[in-house]
N, C-alpha and C positions, 0 to 999 in steps of 0.2 A: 804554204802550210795551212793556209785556211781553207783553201780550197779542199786539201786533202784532209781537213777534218769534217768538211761538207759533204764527202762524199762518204765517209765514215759514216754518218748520221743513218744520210741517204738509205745507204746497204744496209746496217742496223733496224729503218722504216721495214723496209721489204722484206727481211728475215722475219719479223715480226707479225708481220700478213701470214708469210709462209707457215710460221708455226701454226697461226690458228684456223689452216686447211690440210695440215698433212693428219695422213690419218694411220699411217704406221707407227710404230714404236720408235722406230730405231731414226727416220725421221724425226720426229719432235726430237729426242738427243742429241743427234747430232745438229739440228738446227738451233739449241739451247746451248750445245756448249759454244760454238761457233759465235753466238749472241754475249755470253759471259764475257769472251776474251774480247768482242768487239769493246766492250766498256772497260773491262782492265786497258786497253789500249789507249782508245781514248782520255783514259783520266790520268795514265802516266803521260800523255803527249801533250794533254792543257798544262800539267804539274811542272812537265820542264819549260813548255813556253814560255809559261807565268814566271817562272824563274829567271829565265833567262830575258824575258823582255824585263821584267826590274832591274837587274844588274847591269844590262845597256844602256836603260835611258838614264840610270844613277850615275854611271859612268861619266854618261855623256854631259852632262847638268855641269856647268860652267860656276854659276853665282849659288848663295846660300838662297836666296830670295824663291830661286828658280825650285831646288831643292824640296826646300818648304813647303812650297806650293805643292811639287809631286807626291811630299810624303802626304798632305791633309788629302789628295783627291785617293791614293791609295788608301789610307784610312776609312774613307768615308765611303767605297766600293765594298770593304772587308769587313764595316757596322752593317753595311746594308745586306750583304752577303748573310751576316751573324744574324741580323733580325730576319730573314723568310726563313731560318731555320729555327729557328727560336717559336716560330708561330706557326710553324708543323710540329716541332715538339709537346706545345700547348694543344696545338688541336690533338692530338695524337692520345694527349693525356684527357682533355675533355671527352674525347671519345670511350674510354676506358670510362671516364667518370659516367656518364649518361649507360653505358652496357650493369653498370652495379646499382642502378636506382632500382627500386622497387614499383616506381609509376612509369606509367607509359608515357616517353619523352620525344615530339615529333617537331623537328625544327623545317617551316614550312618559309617559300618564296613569299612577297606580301600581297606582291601585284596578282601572281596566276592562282597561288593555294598549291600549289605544288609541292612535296613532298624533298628537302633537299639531305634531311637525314633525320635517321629512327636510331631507337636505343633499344636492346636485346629484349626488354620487357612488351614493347609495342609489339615487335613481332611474336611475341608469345601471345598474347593476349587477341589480335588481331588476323592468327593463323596465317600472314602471309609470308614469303622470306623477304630477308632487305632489302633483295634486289626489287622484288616484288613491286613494295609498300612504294620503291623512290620512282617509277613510273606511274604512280597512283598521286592524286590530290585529295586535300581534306572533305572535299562532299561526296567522294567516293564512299567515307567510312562512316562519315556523322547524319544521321537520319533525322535527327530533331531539329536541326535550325538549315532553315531555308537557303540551302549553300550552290544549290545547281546553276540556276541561271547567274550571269558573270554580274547584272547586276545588283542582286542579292549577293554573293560576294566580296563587292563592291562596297555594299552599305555595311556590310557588320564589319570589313576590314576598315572602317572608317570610326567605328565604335572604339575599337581596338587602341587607348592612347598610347602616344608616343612616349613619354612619362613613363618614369622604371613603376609605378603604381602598375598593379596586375587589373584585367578583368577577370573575373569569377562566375564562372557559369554553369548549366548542368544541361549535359547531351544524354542523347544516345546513340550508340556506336555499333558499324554493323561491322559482325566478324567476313572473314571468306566463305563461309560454310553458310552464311545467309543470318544466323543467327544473333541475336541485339542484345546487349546490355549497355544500364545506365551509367554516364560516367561523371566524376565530377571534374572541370575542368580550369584550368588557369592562362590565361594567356598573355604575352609580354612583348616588347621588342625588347632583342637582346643586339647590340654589335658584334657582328664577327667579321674579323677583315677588312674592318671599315665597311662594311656592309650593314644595314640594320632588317635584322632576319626577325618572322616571330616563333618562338621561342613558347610551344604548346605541350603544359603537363597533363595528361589525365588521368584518374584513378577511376579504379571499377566501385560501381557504389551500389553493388549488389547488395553484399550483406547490410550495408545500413539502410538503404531501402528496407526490407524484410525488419530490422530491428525497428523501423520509423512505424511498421503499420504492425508488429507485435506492441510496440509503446502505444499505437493508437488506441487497440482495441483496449488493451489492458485501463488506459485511463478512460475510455467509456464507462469500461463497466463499475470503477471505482466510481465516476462519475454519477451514474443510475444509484450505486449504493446510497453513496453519501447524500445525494440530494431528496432521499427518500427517508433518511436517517433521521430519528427522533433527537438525536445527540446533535450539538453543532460539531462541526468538522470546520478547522482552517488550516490551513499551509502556508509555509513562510521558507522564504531562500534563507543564503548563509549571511544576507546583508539584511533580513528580520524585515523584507516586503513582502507584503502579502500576496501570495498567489491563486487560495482558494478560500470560497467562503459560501458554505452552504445555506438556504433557506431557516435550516434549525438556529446557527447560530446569531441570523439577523433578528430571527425572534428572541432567543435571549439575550444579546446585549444592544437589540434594538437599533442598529446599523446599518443599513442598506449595502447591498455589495458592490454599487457602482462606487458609493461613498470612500470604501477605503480599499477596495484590491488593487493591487501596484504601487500602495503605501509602503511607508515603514510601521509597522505594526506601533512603534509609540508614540508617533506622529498621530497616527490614524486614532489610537485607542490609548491614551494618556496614562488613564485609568488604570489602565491596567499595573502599569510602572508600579504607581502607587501603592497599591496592594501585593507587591513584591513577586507578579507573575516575572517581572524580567529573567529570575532566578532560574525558571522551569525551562525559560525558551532558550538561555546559554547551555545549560543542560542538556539539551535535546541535541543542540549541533554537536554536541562534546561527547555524543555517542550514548548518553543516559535516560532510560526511562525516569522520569519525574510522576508525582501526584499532589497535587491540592485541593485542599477538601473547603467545605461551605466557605466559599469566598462570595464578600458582599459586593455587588454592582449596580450602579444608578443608571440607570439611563436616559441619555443625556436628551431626547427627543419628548418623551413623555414622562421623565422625574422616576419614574419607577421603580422599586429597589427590587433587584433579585438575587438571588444564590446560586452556585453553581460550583460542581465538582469539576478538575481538570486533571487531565490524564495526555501526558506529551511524551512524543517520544521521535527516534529520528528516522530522519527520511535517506533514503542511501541507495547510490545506485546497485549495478548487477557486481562491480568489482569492488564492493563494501565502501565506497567512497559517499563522505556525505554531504547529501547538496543541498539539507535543508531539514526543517522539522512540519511536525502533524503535531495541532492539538485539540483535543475531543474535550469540549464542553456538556456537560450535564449537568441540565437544570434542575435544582435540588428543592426551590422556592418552595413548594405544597408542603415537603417532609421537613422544610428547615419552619416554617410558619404553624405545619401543626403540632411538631414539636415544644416550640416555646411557647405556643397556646397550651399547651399538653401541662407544662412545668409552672407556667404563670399559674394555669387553675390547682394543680396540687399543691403548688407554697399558697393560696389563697385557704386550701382548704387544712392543710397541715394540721393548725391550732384546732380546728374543729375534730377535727382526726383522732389527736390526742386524750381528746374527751372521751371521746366516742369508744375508744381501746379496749377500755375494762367492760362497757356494756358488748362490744362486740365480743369478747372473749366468751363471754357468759353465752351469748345466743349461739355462739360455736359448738361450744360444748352440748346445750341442746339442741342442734342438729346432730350432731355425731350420731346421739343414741335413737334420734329420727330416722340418719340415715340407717343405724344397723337396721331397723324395724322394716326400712322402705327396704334395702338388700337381702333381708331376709325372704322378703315376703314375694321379691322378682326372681331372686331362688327355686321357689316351690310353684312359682308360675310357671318360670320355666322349665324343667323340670317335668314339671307336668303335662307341660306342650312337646315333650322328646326333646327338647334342648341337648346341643353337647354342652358337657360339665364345663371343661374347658371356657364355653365362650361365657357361662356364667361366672363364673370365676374372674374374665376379664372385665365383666360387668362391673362386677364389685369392686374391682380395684380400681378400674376407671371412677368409679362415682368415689374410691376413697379419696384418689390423689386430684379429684379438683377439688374436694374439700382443703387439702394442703396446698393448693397450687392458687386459693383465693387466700388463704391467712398469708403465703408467703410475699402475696401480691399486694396486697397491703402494707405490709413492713415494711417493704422494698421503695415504692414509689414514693414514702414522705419522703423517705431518706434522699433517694435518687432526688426530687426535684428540690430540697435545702443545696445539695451540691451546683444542681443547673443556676441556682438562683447566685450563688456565688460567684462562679464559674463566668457566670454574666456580668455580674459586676466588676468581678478584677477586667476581662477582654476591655470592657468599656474603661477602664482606666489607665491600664498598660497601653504604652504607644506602639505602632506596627513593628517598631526595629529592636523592641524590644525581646532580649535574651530571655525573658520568661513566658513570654507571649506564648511560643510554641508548646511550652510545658502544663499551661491551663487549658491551651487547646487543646490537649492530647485528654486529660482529665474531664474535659467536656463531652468530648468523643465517649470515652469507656462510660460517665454517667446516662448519654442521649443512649447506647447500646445498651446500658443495664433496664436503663428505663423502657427500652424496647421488649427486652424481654418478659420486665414486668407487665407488660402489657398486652405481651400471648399467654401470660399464666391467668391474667384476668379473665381472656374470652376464656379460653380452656374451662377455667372455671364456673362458666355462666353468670360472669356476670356482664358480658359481651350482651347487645340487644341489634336485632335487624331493622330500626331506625331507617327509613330513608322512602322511597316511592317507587313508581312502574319501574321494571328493568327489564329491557330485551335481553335476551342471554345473547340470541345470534349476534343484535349489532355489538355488545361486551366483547365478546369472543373476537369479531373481527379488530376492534379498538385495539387489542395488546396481542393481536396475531406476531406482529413484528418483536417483540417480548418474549415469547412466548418459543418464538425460533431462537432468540437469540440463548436463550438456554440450553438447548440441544446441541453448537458451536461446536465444543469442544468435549463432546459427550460421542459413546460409538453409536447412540440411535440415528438410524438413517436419515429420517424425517419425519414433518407432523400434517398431519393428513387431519383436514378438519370436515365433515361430513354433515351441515346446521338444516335444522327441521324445524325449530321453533319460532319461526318469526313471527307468528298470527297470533303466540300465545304470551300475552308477555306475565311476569311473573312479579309481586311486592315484595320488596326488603331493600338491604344494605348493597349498595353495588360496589362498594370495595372492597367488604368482607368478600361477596362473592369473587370479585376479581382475583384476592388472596387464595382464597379455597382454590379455584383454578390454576393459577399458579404452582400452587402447595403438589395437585398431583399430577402434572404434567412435572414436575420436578424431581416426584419419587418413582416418576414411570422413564425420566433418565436415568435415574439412580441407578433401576432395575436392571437396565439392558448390558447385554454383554458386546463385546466386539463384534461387529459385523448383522449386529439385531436388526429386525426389522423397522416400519414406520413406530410412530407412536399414535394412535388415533383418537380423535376429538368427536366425540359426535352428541347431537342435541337433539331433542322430539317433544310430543306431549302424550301421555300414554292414563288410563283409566285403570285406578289400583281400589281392591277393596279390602275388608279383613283381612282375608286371608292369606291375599299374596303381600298383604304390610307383615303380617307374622315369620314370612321367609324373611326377609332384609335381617341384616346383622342389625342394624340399631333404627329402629323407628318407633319408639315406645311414646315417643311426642307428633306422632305423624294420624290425623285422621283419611279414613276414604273419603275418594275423591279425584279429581282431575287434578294431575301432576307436570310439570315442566321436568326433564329428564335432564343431567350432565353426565354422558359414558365416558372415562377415559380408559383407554386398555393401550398396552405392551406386551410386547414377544420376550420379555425377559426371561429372568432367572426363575421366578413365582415364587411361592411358599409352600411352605407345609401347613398343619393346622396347628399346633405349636405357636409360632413365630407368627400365625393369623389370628392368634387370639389375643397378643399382648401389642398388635403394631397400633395400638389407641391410645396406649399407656406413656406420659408425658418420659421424658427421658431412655425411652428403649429406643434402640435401634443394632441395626443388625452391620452398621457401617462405620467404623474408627472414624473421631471425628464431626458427627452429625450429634446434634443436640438432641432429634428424638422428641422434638415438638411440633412437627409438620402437620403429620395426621390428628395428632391432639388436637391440632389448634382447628383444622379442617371438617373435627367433628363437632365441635363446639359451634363452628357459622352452620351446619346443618340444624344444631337443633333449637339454634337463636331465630333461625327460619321457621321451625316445626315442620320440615323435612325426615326424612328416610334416608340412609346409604345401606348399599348391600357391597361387598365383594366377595372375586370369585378368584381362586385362583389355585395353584398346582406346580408342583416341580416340576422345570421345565417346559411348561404349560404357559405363563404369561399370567397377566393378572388382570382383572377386570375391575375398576369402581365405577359404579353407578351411584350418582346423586337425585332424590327425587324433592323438586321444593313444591309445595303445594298453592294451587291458584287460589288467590283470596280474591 
């Protein structure tokens, strides 16, 4: 019987050759069905064997002893039989598993590198077919790590622990077609068969490459922003360590960035806790813009106390998830110091104020019939020079409402600074966690605001003076260039185009009014622009005016000849008519819902506290031009 299943075998061998050289059809049929029955035969012929040889020697078994024995050695053939199929069904099934992975899965020999199986993904990704890749080894495909010679090899399969711990690595893998992408990889020994194979994932890491060096550039240029930014700038994870800290913000709270970056922000910066910033930075992770206004801080290196507004809000990646917050510090110190200098000297002055009421009323009154006499009489000057009516007319009503725009400004400011004086006292006595604290500070706020506005009704009125020394315009101009943009942000003008002539010429007065007056119409030549307008341009010179081209200018009634310092702003905007050019001096007009209509007031008033000149020019559709001239003293 054995024999004649050895030759079964045998003939089965050789049909099996046979099939794979016949090259007719009917050949290969015939020599496959001729192969099917050899194996139906055979497996009915082992089937009755097996049968028949257990029920003879059962037979034949004399004692229990003997029995027992046969049954445990048949058992233990028929486990053994169960397990090599048990672990072709396993492998069978890990095969299936590894064909549905999404990474490229290549289980390689340890000693050659050899290729002993791939998963459907590899061959996709790697353009070879299976059969392909399992006559291939892994420095066939991997270009980045030194895999050619056997003992290179040698040394990174030695790196490779035996430890179910992976190593983690990053190649690059070359397709069939020649072509490379990067990949990320893991490598392990895994057991199979009692074998210990390694067991190599890799994933393509194209796109995150590309997203790594779009994250690069991108935080460069935030980088360039913010380190050039007048505002401090910090960032902080979801664990409140800090991760950025720019130049502005070690100047205001006087910190060095080696000092605290990779802190926790209230390790690093205590202080802060303390004045209840904790509040804005939970906020911020929690998806909310915050703001806090004049908060005080000492600094801890040089005692120094400063101010500073904060404005936080969250950081989050591209799929809205958030990884952390930003908070932009502005240093407020100059506006919070000359403020409450501001309000110390009007409660000083108050009582004296008071006195003074009835005699001021009385000298109002004779100004009034001054001023009609002086209106009258720039009337019939004008008038008589071919003046339009119109701009006379604005004349007059301008010279009326600073007369009301200085009585108002008086009334206004005892008042406002009794309120700061209070307002100060209660903060100083109310503790931080205090439920009314917030509600004086708000009351603080609208007083320090009122008081501000009393205080462009004053210039407007002349009683603003140009107090101060030399002033470059060009180097001014470049100081609050960054300023000066940052107004245009969120406006449709394109941009600002600064074009400086004056640097040889420098010019006397106030450099903050002037800073203001600048500001003032670069702000209404945003105003002006419509969608998609042009630059806004800034341009400076020194130019030689005499009578008669002071007599063109809209307003130079205080300006003698002379050599002049120039400030041109102009826009491609909307322009005006002559209407709406004749009244835009007039404190409260404007032509925009919203705008208080004190801009240009206040812009003409630091002209003529200089004894300056402005002209404009402008037109529907046309764009508008202002020229400032200050005169050289």
């Amino acid at each position: 019987m054995d024999d004649y299943v050895g030759h079964l075998r045998e003939f089965r061998r050789i049909l099996r050759n046979l099939e794979g050289q016949a090259t007719h059809p009917l050949n290969r049929e015939t020599i496959d069905s001729l192969s099917r029955k050899l194996d139906r035969d055979e497996s009915q012929l082992n089937s009755a064997r097996l049968q028949s040889s257990i029920r003879a020697t059962v037979d034949a078994t004399a004692t229990l002893e003997e029995l027992a024995r046969y049954e445990q050695d048949v058992t233990s053939v028929f486990f053994e039989v169960v397990d090599r199929k048990r672990k072709e069904l396993e492998r069978e099934r890990f095969r299936r598993l590894l064909d549905q992975s999404a990474e490229s899965i290549l289980v390689i020999e340890p000693h050659t590198g050899r290729f002993l199986d791939v998963n459907e993904r590899a061959v996709q990704l790697l353009g070879y077919s299976r059969a392909e890749l399992l006559e291939l080894s892994l420095n066939h495909i991997e270009v980045a790590l030194p895999l050619t010679p056997s003992s290179s090899w040698n040394e990174w399969f030695s790196n490779v622990p035996s430890a179910p711990e992976a190593v983690y690595l990053e190649g690059i893998h070359r397709r069939k077609d020649g072509s490379r992408f990067p990949v990320e990889v893991s490598a392990t020994f895994v057991p199979i068969d009692d074998v210990k194979l390694i067991l190599l994932v890799a994933r393509d890491a194209t796109d995150r490459r590309r997203s790594e060096a779009r994250l690069k550039r991108q935080w460069a240029f935030f980088s360039r922003l913010a380190h050039r930014s007048i505002d401090g700038v910090l960032a902080f994870d979801r664990n409140f360590h800090l991760t950025y800290w720019n130049p502005a913000v070690q100047r205001i709270l006087g910190q060095p960035r080696e000092s605290v970056i990779g802190k926790n922000v209230w390790e690093a910066l205590p202080q802060l806790k303390e004045l209840g910033e904790d509040r804005y930075f939970r906020d911020a992770l929690a998806g909310t813009t915050s703001t806090s206004r004049n908060r005080p801080y000492t600094q801890v290196e040089t005692g120094r106390q400063v101010f500073f507004d904060g404005y936080y809000s969250p950081l989050t990646e591209e799929n809205g998830e958030i990884v952390g917050g930003i908070a932009i510090l502005r240093d407020v110190t100059e506006r919070r110091e000359f403020q409450l200098r501001q309000a110390r000297d009007t409660v000083a002055r108050q009582d004296e104020q008071k006195q003074r009421d009835l005699e001021e009323k009385r000298r109002l009154q004779a100004e009034v019939v001054e001023l009609a006499r002086e209106v009258d009489r720039l009337k019939k000057e004008q008038l008589h020079a071919g003046r339009d009516r119109n701009e006379v007319e604005s004349a007059e009503r301008v010279e009326e409402l600073q007369l009301l725009a200085k009585g108002v400004a008086r009334e206004v400011e005892p008042l406002m600074a009794g309120i700061l004086s209070q307002t100060g006292l209660a903060l100083a006595e109310l503790p931080s966690g205090s439920s009314l604290r917030r509600g004086v500070e708000e009351i603080e706020e609208a007083a320090l605001s009122a008081s501000e506005l009393a205080a462009m009704l004053s210039s407007f009125s002349g009683n603003g003076s140009a107090e101060g020394g030399r002033v470059q315009l060009d180097q001014l101009l470049v100081e609050i260039e960054h300023s000066l943009r940052a107004l245009l942000l969120d406006g449709p003008a394109g941009s600002l185009e600064l074009e400086l002539g004056s640097e040889e010429v420098p010019l006397w007065g106030d450099s903050r009014q002037i800073r203001e007056l600048v500001m003032v119409l670069v702000q209404n030549a945003a105003d002006a622009m419509v969608q998609g307008g042009g630059p806004i341009r800034v341009r400076t010179g020194a130019s030689e005016l005499d009578a008669n081209a002071l007599k063109e200018f809209f307003f130079a009634s205080g300006a003698n000849p002379g050599t002049f310092v120039f400030l041109e702003v102009s826009d491609m905007g909307e322009g005006m008519d002559q209407q709406t050019l004749s009244r835009i001096f007039i404190p409260f007009f404007s032509t925009r819902p919203g705008h208080r209509g004190l801009g240009l007031a206040t812009a003409l008033a630091v002209v003529r506290a200089h004894g300056g000149a402005l002209s404009v020019e402008s037109a529907r559709g046309q764009g508008t031009t202002f020229r400032v001239y200050f005169p050289i003293h």
